[in-house]
TORGU-648138 format. One record per atom (N, C-alpha, C, CB): x, y, z. Coordinates in pm, whole numbers, plus 50000, padded with zeros to 5 digits. Glycine has a CB too. Layout:
BEGIN
XYZ/...
! end
This chain:
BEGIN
177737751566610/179027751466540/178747752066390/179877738666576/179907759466355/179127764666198/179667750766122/179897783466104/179457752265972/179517740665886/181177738665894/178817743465722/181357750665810/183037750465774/184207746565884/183467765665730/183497748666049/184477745666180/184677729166162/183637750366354/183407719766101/182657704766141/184127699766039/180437699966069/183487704865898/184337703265823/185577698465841/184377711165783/186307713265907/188157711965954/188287700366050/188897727466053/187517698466135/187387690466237/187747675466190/186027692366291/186707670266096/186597659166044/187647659765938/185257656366003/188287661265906/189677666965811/190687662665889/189897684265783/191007670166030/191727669566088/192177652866149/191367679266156/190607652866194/190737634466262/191197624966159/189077626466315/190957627666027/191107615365970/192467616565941/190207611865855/193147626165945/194887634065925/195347622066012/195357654566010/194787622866152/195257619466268/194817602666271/194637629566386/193807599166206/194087583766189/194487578066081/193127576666210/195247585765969/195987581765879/197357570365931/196397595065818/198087577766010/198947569466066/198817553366115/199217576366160/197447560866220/196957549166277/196727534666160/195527554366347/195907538566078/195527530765962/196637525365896/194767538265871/198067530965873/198947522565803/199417515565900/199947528365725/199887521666050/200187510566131/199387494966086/199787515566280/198447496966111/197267488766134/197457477765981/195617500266146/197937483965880/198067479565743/198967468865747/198527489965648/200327474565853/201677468865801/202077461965909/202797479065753/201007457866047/201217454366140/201737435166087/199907459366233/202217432766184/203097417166177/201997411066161/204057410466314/201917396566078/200727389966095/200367384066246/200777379365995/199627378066261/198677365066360/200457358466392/197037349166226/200227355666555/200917346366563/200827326366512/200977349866680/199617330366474/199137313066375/200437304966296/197827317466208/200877315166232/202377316466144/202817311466199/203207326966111/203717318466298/204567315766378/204537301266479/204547327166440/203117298566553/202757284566575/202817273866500/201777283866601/202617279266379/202577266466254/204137261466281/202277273166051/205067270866244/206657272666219/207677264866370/206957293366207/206757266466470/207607262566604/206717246766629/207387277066765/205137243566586/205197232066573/205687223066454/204227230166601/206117227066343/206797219566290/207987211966300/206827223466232/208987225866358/210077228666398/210167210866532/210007248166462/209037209966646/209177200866697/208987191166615/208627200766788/208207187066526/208077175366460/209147172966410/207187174566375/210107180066350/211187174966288/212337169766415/211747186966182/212557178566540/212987176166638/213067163666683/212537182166700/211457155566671/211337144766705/211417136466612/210477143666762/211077140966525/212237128066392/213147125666368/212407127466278/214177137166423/215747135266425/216037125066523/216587148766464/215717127266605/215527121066778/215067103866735/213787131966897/214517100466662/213957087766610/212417085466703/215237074066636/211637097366742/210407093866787/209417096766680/210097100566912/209347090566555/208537089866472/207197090166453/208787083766441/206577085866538/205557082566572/204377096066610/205947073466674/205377102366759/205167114266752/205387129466665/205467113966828/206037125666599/206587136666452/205767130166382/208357137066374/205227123666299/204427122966185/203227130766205/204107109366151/202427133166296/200767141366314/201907155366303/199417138366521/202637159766348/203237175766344/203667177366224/204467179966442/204717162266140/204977170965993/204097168965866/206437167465936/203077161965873/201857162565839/201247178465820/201187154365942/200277175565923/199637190565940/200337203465910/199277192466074/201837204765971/203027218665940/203017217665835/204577219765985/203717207665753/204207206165617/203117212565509/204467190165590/201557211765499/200617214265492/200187231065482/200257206965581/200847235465605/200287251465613/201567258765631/199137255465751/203207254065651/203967263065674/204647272565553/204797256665747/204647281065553/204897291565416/206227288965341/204987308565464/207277285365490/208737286565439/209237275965315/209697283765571/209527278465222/209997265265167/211407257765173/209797266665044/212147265065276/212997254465332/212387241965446/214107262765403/211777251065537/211437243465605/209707232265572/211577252665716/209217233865438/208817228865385/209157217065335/208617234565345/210327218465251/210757206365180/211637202665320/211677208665011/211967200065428/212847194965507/211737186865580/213797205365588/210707192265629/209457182865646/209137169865601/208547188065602/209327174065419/208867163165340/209527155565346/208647163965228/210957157765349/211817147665355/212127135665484/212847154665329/211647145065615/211867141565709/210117128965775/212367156865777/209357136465669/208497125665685/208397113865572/207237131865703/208807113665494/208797098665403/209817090265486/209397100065217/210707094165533/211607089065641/211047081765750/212297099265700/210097093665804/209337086265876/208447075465904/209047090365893/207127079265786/206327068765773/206687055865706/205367073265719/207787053865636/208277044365600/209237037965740/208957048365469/209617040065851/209747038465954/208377030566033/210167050765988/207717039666037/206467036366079/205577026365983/205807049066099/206177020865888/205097013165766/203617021465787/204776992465806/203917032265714/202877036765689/202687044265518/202727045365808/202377032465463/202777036465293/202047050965223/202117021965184/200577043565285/199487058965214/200627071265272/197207062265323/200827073165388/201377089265465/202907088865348/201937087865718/203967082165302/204547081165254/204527084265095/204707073365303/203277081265049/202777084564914/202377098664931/201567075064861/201697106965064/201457118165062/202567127165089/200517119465132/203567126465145/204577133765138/205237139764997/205377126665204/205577121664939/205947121664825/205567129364685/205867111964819/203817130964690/203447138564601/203567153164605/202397135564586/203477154264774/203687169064762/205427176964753/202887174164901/205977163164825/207547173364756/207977171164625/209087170164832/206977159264524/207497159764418/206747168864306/207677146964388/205397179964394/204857188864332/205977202564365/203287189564379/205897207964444/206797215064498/207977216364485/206757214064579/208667206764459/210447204864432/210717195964299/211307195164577/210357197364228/209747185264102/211287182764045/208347193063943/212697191964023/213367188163978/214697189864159/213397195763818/213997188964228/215417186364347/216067172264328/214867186364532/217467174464339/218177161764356/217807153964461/219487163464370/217827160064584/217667153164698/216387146764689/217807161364813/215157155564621/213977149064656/213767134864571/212807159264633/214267137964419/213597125164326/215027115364419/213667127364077/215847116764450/216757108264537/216317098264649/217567117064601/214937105464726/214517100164804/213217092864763/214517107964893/212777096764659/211717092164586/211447075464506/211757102464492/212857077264476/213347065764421/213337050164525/214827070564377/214517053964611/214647047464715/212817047364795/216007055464801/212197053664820/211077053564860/209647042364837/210947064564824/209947045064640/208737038964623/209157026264575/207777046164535/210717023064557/211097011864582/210967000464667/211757013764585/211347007964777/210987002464922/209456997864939/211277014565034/208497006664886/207077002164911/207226992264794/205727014464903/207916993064696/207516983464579/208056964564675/208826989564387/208926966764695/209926954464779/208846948364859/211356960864897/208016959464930/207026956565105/205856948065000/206056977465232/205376952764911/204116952464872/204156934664816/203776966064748/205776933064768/205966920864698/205636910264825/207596919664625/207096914064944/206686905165063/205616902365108/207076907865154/204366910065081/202806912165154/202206902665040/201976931565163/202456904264916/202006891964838/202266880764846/202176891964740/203686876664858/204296865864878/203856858464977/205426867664891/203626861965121/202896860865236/202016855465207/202566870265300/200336867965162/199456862765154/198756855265060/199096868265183/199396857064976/198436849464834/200106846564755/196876865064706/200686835664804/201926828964734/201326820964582/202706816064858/200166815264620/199416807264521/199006810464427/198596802764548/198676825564430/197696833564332/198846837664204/196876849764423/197346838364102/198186843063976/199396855263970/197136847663882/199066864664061/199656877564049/201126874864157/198396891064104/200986862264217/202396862564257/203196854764153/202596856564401/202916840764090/203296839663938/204206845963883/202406842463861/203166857663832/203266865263721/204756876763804/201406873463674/204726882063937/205766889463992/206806880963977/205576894164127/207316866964039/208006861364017/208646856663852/207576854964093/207766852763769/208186856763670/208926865963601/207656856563646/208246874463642/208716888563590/210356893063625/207666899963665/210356888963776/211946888363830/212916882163765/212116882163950/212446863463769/213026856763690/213716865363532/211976846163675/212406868963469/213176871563364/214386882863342/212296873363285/213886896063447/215456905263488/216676898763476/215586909963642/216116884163561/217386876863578/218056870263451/217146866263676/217076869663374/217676860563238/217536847563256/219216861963204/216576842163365/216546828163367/214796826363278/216746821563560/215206826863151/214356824263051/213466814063088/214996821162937/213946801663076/213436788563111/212406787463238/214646779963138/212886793863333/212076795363483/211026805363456/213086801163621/210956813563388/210356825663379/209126819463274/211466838963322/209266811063169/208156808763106/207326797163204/208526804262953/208266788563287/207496779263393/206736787163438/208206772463505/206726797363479/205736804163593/204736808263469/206476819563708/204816811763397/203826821363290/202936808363248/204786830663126/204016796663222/202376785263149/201896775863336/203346764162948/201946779263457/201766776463541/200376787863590/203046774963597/200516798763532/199406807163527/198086803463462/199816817763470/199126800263323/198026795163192/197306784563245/198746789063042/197886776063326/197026762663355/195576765863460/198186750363444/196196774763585/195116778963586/194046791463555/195166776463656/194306797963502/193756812063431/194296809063264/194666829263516/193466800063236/193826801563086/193086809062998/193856790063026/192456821263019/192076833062936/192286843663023/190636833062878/193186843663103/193826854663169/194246864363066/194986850163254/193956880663057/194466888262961/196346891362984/193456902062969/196686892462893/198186895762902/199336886562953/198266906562983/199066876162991/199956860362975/200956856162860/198896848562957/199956855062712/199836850762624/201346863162589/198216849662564/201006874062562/201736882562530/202776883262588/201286891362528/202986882662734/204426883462771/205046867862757/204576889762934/204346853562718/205166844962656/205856850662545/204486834262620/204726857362447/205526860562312/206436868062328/204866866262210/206366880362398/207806888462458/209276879762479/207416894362623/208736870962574/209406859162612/210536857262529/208576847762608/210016846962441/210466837562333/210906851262245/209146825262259/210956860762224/212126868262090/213046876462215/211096883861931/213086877562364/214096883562423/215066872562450/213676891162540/214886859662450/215636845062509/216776852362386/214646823562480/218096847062439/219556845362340/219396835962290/220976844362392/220036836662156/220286821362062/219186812262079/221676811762111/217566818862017/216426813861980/216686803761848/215476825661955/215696795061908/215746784961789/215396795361650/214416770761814/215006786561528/214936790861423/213746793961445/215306784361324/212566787961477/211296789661458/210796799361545/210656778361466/211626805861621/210756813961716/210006821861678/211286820261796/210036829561588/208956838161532/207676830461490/209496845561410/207746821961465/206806812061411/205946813661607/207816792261334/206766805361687/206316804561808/205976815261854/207006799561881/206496827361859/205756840761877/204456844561872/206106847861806/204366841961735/203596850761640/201696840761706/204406847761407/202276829161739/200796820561846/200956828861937/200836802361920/201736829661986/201116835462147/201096846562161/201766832462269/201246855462055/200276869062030/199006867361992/200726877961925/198746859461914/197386859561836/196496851061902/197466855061688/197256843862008/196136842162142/195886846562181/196026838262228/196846859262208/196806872662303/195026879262289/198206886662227/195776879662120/194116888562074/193366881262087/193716894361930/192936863562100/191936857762112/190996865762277/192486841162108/191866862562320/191556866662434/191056884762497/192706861362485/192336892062438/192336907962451/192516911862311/193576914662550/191336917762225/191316921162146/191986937462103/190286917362140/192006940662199/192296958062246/194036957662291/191056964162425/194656945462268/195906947962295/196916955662180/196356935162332/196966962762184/198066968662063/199126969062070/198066979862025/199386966462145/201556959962115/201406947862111/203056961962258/200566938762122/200296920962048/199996928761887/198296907762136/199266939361857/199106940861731/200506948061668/197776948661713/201336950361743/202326958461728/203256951561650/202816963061846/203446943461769/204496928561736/204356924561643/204446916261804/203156918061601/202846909861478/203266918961322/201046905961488/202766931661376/203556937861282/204676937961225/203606944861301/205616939261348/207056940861319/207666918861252/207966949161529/207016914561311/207426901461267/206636899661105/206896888861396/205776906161071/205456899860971/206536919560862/203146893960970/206656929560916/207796935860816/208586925660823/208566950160852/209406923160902/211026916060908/210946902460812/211536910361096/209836902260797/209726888860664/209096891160571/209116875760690/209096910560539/208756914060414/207396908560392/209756909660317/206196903860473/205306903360434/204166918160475/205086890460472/204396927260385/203466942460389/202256941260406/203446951160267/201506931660319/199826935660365/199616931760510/198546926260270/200206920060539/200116919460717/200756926460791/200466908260779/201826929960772/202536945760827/201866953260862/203216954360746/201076959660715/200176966560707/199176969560798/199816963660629/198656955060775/196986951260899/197416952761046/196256930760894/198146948161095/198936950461243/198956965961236/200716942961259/199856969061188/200206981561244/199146993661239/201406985461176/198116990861140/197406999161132/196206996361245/197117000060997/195896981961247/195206977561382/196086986261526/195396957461394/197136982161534/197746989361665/197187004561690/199446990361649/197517007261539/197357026461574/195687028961587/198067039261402/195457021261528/193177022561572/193397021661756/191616998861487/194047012061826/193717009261933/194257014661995/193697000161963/195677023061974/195797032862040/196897043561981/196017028062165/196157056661967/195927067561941/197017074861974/194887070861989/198147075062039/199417077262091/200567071462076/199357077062186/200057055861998/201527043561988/201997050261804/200747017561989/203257061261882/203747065161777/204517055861697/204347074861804/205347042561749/205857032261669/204917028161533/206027020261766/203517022561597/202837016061514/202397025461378/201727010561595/202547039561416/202647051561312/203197046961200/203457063561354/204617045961265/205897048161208/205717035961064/207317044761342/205747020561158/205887011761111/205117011861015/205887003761175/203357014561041/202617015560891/202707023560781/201507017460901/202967037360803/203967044960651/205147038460672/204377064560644/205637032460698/207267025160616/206857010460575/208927023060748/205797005860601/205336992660538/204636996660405/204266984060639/203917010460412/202937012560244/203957016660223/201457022760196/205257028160243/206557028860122/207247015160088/207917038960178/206897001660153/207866994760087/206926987260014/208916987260168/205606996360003/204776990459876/204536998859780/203486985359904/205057009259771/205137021259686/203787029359721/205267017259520/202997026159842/201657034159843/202017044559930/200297026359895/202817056359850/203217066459881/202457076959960/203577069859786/200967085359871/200257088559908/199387081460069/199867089459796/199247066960040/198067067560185/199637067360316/196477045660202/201167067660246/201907068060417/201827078460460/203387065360446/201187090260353/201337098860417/201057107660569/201137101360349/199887104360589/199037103760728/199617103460828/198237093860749/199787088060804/200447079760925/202067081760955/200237063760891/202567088160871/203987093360903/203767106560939/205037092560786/203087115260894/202777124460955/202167127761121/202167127060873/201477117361155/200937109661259/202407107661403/200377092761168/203237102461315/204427097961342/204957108161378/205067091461252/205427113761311/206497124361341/205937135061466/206827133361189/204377141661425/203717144461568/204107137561712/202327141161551/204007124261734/204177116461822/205817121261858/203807101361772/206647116061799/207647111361786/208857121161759/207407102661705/208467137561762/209647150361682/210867142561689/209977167861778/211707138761794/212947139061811/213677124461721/213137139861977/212687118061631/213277106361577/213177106461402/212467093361647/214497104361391/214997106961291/214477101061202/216047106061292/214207085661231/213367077961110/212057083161057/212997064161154/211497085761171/210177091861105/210267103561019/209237096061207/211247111061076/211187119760946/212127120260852/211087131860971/212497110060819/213027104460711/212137097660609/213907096160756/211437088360703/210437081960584/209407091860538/209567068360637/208797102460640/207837113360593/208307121660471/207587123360708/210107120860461/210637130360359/210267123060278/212017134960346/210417112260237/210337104260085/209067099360075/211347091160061/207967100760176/206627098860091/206847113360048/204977094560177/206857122060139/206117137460054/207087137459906/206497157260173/208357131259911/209527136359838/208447130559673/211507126459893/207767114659708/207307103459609/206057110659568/207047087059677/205357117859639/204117122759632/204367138859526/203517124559809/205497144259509/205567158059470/205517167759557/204717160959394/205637165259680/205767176959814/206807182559835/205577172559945/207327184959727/209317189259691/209577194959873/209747210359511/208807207859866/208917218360004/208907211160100/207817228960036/207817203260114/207667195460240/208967186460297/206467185960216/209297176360121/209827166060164/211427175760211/209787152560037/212367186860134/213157192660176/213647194660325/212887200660126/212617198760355/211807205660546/212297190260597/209167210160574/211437179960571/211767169760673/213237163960630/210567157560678/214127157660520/215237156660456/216067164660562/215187161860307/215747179860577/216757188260663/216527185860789/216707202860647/215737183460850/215507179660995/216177163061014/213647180461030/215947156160958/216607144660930/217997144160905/216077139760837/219047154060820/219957153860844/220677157760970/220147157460767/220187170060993/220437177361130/221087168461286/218867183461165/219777160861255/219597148561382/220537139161343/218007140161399/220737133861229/221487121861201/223577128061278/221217118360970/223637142261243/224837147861268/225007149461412/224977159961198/223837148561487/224437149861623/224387132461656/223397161661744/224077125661616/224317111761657/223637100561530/223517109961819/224547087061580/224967074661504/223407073161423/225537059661623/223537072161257/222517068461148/221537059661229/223207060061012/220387058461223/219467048361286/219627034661231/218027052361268/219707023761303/219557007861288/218967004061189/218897001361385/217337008461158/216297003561144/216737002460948/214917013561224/217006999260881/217307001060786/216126998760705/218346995360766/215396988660707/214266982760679/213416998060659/213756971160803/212817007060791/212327014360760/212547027360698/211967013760823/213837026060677/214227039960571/214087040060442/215557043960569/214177023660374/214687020260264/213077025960195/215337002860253/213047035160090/211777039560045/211447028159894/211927058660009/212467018359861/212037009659757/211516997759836/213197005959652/
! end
């Protein structure tokens, strides 16, 4: 057979498995799919049904590999249902992450989310209460309730009932001082009383920066700046994100006229913090004190802007640039 016949030949066949080949391209997938989709389909069946037990291994695994995202997020939902049925918290935390990756702004889901990790929050208390009623960390929960409640008085019982036995327990000290300035109609001295049981705080946790925070704000509110100062600038060393303690240390050097060094730290501030008006208010009048005409303008206008869609800020203390 000559060349040119082989040629047509092999031309021809592949003409003829062209077809074949797109079939083959566009054919339906694996029934795997489809198995995934009809065992899910039972798992939810049996969760409606209230056999939980048996639906959790199906909406597990489905939920996992099924493509659809209806029947995805109906899974998820149908298993936090479940394993919280079943007290089964970890399987409940895994649902949860994945419909709150997947559905991150659904109503229904952060709806169930709420109620969810509530519920484990409630279980976890009873499981303490149970087993370790004695221990510091039930204390400190009960406390903590107490004070929601506003029963001030009960709430510091439990906190110096800690102290007695864990008396260099970290973070005690500090939520007394919290304590004593949230109580109504504080004696006169409370700041006085505060301002110890922060600076025990730090005896103890040196790395606390809202004990360094605090002390801050109690020693501005009595106009004493170089300790203002030292706090707040301690806070912002210890942590690197506490845009308050920013704030507070450029509005403690403007109410010492050290215009230039607020600059930083209000700048610092306002990074942290875009959407607050004080900060860039006080940033306008260092740059304004410093000769930053442009600058201080820029923040002045952003500062007005904000002040017009809502009520002048409280803080008067930190605006005042004398």
């Amino acid at each position: 057979m000559c060349l040119p016949r082989i040629l047509g030949l092999l031309a021809l066949l592949c003409a003829l498995l062209q077809p074949l080949n797109a079939t083959a391209q566009t054919k339906p997938p694996t029934s795997a799919a489809s198995d995934v989709s009809q065992s899910l389909q039972k798992g939810l069946n049996l969760a409606k049904s209230g056999h939980c037990a048996e639906a959790l291994p199906l909406l597990r695994k489905g939920s996992a590999h099924v493509e659809d995202k209806s029947q995805k997020r109906e899974a998820g939902l149908a298993g936090v249902r479940c394993a919280l049925f079943a007290d089964q918290p970890e399987v409940v935390v895994e649902f949860l992450r994945s419909l709150n990756r997947d559905f991150p702004r659904d109503p229904e889901v952060l709806y169930v989310s709420v109620h969810a990790y509530s519920d484990l929050s409630t279980r976890a208390a009873q499981e303490l209460a149970r087993f370790a009623p004695n221990s510091y960390p039930a204390h400190e929960l009960n406390a903590e309730s107490l004070e929601l409640q506003g029963k001030w008085d009960d709430a510091a019982k439990e906190y110096q009932q800690i102290l007695k036995q864990n008396p260099d327990l970290p973070g005690i000290h500090f939520r007394m001082g919290r304590l004593l300035l949230s109580k109504p109609n504080p004696p006169t001295d409370v700041g006085a009383q505060a301002r110890k049981e922060f600076e025990q705080e730090l005896k103890i946790d040196p790395s606390n920066a809202e004990a360094e925070f605090i002390l801050g704000e109690l020693a501005r509110q009595e106009q004493q700046w170089d300790d203002a100062v030292k706090h707040f600038s301690r806070a912002s060393q210890l942590d690197a994100g506490f845009g308050d303690a920013f704030l507070g240390l450029g509005a403690s050097l403007i109410a010492t006229k050290k215009f230039a060094e607020a600059v930083p730290p209000l700048e610092a501030a306002v990074k942290l913090q875009p959407t607050n008006p004080v900060a860039h208010y006080n940033l306008a009048t260092a740059y304004s004190r410093t000769g930053k005409k442009a600058e201080a303008d820029k923040e002045f206008a952003i500062h007005r802007q904000m002040t017009q869609k809502e009520p002048p800020p409280d803080n008067k203390a930190q605006e005042n640039p004398n």
